[in-house]
N, CA, C and O of each residue as an XYZ file, in Angstrom:
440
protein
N      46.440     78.055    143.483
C      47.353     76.993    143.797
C      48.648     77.228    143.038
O      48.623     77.506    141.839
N      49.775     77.118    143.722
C      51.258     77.063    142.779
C      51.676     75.867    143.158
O      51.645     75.238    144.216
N      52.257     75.584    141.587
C      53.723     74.063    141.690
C      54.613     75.069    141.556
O      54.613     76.219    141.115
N      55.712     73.983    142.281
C      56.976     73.997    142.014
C      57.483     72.968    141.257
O      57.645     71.850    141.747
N      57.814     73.287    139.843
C      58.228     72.107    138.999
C      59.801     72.107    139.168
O      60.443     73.142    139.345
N      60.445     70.644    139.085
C      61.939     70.447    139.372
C      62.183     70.110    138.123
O      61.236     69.540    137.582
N      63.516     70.328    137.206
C      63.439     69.777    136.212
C      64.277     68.395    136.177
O      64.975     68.328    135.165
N      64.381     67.255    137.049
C      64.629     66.440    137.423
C      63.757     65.563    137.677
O      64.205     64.469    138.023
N      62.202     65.725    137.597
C      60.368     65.196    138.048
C      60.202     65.454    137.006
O      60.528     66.377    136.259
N      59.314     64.037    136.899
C      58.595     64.172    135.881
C      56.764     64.620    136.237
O      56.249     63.508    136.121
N      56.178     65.115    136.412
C      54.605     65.400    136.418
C      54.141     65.220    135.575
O      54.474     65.199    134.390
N      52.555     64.929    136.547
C      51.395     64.748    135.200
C      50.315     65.593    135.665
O      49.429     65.068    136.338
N      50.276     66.566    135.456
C      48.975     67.260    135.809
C      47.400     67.496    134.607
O      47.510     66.771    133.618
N      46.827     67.873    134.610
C      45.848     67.932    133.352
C      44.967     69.320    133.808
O      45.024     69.830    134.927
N      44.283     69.722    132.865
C      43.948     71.380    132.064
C      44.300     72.226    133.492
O      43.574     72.323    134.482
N      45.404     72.700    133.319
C      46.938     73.276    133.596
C      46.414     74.204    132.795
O      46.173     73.979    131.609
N      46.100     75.808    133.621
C      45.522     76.997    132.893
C      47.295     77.640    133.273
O      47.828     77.318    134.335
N      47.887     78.377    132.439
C      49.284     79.477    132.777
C      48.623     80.657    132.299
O      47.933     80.835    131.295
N      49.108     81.717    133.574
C      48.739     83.014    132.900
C      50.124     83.843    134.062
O      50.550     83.752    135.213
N      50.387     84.718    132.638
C      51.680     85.606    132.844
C      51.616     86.107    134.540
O      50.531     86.417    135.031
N      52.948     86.147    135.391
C      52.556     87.177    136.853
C      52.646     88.184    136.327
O      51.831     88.986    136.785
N      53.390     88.666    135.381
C      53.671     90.274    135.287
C      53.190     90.585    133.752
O      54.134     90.817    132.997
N      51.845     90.633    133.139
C      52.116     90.779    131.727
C      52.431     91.913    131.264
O      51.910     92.875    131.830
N      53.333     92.177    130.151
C      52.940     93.408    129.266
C      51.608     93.818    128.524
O      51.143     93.176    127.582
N      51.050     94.955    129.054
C      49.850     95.284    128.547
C      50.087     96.658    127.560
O      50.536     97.796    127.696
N      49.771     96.211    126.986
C      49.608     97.614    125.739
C      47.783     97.502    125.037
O      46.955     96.593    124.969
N      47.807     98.823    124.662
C      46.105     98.929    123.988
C      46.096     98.611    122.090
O      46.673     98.858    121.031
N      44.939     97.872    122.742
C      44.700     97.093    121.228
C      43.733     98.374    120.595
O      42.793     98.933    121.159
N      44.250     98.615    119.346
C      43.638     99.537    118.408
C      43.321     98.834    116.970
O      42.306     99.131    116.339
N      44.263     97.885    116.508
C      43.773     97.486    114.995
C      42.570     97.053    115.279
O      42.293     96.517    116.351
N      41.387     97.339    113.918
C      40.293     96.637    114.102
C      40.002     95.229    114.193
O      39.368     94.623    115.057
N      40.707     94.720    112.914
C      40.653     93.074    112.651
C      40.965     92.507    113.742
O      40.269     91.550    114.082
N      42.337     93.017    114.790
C      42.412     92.202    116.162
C      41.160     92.137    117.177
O      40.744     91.447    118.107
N      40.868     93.108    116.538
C      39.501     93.722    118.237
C      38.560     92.498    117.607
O      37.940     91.779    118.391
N      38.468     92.275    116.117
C      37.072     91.353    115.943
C      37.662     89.970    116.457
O      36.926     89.344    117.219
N      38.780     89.463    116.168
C      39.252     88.157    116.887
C      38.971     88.543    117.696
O      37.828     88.088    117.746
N      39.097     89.206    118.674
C      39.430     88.737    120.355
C      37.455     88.612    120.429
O      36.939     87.527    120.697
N      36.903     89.411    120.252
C      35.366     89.653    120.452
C      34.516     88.968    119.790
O      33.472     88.823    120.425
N      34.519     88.365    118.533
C      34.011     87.314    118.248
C      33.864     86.147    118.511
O      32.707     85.767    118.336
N      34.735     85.200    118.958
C      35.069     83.823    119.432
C      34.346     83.730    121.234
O      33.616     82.811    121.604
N      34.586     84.376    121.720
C      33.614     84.658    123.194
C      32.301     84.575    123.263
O      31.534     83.759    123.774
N      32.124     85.828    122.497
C      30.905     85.914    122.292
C      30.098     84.587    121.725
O      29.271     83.968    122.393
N      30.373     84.357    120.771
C      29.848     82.840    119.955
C      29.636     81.552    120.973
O      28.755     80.717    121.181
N      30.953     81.871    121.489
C      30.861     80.511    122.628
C      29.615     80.720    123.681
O      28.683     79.949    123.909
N      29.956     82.262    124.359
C      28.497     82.856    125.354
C      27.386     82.117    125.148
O      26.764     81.453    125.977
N      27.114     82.307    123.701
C      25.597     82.500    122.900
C      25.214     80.780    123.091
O      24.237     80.344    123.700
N      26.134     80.076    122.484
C      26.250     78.707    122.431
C      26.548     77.965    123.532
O      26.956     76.832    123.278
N      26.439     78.363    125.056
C      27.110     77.893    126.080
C      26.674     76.528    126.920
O      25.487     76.784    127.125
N      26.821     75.731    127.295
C      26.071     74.365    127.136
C      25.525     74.226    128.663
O      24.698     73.426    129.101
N      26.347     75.398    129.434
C      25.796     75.189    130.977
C      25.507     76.816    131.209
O      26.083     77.848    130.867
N      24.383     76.514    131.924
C      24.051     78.007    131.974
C      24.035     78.605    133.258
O      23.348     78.258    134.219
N      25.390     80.146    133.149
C      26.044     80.742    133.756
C      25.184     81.977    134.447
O      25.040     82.957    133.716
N      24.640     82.045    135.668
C      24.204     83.298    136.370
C      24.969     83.728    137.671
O      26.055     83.277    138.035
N      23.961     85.000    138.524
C      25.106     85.321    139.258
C      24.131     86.713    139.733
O      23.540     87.440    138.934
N      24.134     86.846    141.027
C      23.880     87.949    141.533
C      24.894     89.057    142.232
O      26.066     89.134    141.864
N      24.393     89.842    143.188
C      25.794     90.849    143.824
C      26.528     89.957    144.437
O      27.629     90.424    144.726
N      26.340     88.572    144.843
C      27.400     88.060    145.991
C      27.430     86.612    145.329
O      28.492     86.139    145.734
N      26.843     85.716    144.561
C      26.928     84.673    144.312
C      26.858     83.819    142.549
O      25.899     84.093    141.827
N      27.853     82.920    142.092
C      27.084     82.826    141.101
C      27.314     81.158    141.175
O      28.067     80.405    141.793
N      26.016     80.989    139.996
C      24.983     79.860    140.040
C      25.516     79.377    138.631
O      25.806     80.245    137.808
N      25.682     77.852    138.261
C      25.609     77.460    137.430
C      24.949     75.983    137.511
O      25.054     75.067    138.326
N      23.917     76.225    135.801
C      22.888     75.460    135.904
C      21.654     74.927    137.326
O      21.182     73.913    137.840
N      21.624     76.053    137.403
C      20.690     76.165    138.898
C      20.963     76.358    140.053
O      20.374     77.083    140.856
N      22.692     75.145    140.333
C      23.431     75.360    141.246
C      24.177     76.061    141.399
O      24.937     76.505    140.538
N      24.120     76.535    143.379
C      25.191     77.577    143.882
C      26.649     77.210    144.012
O      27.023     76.469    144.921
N      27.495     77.727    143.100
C      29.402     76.943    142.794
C      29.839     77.997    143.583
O      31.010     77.712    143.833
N      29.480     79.404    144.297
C      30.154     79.930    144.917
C      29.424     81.540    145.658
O      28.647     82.248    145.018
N      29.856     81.837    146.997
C      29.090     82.949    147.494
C      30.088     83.944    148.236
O      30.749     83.471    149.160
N      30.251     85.311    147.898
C      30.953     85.855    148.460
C      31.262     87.006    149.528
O      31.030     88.127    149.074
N      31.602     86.988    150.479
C      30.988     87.778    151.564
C      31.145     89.829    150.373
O      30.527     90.757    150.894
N      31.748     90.078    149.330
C      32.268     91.437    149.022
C      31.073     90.810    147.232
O      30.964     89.718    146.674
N      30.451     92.192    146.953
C      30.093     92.193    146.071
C      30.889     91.730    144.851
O      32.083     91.560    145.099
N      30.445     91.441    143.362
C      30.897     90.837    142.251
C      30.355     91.441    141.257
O      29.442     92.201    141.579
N      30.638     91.358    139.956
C      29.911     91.789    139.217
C      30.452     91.140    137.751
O      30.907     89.997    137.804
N      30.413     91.921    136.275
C      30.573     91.234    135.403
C      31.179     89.427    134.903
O      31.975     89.048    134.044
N      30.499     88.827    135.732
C      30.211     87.251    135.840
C      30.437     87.029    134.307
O      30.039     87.934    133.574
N      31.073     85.851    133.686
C      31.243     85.644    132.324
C      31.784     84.456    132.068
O      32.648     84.138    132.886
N      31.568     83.646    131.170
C      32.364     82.292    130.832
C      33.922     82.757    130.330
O      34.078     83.934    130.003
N      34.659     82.155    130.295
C      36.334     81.931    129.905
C      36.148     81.452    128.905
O      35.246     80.624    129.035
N      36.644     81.517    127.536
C      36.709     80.861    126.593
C      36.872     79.633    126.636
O      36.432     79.079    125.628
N      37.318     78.965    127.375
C      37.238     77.019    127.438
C      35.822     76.720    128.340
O      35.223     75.711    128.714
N      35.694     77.766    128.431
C      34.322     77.165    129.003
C      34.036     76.208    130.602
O      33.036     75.777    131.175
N      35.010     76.200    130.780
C      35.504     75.777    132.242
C      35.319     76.657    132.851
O      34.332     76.499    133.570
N      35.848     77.708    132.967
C      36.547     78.886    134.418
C      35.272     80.058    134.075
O      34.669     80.366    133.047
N      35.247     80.278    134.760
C      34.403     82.007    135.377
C      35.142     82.985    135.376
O      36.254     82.670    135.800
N      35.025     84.505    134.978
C      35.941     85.394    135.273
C      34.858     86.667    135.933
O      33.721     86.949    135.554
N      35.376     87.059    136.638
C      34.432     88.616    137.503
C      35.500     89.240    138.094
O      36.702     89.025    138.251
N      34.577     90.199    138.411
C      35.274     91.335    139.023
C      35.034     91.474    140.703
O      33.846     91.587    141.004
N      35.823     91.481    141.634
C      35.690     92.016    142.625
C      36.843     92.975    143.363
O      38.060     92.800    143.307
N      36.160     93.992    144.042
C      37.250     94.668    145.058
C      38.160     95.483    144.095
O      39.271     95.888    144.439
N      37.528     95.734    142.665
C      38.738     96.285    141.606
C      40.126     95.502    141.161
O      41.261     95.824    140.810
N      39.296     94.163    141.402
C      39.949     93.024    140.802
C      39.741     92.495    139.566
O      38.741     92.953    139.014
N      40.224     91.854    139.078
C      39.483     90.566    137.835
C      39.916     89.446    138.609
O      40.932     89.436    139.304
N      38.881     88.234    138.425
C      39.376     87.128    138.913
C      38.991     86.179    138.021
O      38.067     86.405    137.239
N      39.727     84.880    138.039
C      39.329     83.849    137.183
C      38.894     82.480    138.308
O      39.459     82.353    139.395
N      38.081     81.767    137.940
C      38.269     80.162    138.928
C      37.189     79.372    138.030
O      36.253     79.644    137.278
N      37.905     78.147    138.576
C      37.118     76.935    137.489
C      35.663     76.756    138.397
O      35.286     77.083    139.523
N      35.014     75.955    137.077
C      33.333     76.129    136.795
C      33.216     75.673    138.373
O      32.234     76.248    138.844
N      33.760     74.977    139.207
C      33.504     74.129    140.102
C      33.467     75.161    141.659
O      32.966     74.928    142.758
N      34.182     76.261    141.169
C      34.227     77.119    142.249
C      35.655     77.141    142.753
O      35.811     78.053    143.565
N      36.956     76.290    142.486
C      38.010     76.275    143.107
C      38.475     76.670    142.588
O      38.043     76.866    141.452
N      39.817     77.153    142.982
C      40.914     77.595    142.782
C      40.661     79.180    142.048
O      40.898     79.396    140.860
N      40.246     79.996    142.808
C      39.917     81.317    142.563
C      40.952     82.069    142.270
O      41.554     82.119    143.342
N      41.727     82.874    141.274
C      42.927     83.581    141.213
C      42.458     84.751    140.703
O      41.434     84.869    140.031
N      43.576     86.042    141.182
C      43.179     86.991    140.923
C      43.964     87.555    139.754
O      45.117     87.963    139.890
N      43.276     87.565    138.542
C      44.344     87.782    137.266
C      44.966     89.539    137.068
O      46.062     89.784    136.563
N      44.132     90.470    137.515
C      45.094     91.712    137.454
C      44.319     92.914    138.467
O      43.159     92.615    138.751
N      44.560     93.544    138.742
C      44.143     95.194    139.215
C      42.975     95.814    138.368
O      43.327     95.926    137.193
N      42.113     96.109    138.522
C      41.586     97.517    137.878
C      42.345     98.896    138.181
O      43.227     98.858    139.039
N      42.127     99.857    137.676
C      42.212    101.475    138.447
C      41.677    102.087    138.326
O      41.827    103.162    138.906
């Protein structure tokens, strides 16, 4: 989904995810960064309060089916807020909330 914000309106929207169209990507090498980014995920994973599955075409949370896709999927995973889903399809990454909507495709593989 896209807004168009005017800066003349006032809006009220609520958990309003932003993620860059074009980011700069460079490779993370310091160690201490690699343990932030990989620690805090993980912890949340382990600790996760709804529980996240998922086969080649569909994934399931807490028993229920939130979404099915005609093209295979794969590395299925919680988002750090614990809301959104992120996987892979078609040599994609994609993100969409727990509910199944608003599916976006956050970058390319190669």
């Amino acid at each position: 989904m896209n807004l168009n914000a005017e800066s003349e309106n006032l809006y009220d929207y609520k958990d309003v995810k932003l993620f860059l169209s074009n980011p700069e990507i460079s490779e993370l090498t310091e160690q201490n960064k690699i343990d932030l980014v990989n620690s805090p995920e993980s912890a949340l994973v382990e600790n996760a309060e709804n529980d996240l599955s998922s086969n080649a075409y569909e994934i399931w949370i807490d028993g229920k089916l939130v979404t099915r896709f005609s093209e295979p999927i794969s590395g299925v995973k919680w988002y750090s807020d614990m809301e959104h889903v992120i996987f892979a399809k078609n040599n994609s990454v994609y993100i969409m909330e727990s509910t199944g909507f608003n599916c976006t495709e956050l970058f390319q593989l190669e």
